[in-house]
C-alpha positions as CSV (number, residue, x, y, z in Angstrom):
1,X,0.0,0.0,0.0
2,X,1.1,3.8,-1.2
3,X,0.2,7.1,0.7
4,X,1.1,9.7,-1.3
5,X,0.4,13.5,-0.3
6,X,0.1,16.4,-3.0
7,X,-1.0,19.9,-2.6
8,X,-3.9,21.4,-4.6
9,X,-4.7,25.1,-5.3
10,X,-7.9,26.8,-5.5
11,X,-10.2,24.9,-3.2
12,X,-11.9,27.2,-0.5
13,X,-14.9,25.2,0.8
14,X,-16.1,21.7,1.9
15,X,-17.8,20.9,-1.4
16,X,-14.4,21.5,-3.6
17,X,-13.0,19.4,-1.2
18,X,-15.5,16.9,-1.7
19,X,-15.2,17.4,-5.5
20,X,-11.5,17.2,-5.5
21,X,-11.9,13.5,-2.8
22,X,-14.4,12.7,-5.5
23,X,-12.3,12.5,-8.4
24,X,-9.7,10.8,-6.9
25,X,-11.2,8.1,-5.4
26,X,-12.0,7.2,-8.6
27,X,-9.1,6.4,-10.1
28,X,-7.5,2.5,-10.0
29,X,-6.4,1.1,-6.8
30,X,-7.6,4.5,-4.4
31,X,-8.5,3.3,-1.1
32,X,-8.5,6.5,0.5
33,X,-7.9,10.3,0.2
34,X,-7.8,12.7,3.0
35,X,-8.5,16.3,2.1
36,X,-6.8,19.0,4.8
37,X,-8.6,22.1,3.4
38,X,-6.8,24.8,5.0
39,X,-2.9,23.7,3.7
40,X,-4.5,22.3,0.7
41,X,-3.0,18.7,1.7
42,X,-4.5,15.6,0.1
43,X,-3.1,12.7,1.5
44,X,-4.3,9.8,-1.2
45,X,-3.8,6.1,-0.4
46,X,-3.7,3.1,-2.9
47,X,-3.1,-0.5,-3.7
48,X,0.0,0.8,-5.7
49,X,1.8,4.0,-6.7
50,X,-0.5,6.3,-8.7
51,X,1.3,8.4,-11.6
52,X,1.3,12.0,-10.8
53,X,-0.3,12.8,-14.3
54,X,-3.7,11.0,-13.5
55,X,-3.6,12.4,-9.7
56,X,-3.3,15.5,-12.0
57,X,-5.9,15.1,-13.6
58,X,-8.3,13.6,-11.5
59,X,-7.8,17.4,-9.8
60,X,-8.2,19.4,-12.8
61,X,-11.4,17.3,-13.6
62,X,-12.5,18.2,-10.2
63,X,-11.8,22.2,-11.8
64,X,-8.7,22.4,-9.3
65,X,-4.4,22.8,-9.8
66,X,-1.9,20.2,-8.4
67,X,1.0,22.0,-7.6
């Protein structure tokens, strides 16, 4: 198992922090992502190391920025 923690821009409420859990979680092999609003942390855990590009995108699906 992988935990892997990323910060994303542009979130400012509970629901993009629900949008941005949301799009993660569905990507291959998630089995958990912790959203930390205020730092922007999202701590995401998985069967197997994710590739930053679909982390990447999963957020900029969810209308967000990895950075």
């Amino acid at each position: 198992m992988a935990d892997t923690t990323y910060t994303v821009t542009g979130m400012t409420c509970a629901h993009c922090a629900r949008s941005v859990e949301e799009e993660i979680r569905g990507l291959g092999g998630v089995t958990g992502v912790t959203v930390e609003l205020a730092t922007g942390a999202v701590t995401v855990s998985s069967t197997e190391a994710l590739s930053v590009a679909d982390v990447r995108g999963a957020v900029e699906e969810a209308g967000y920025e990895l950075t």
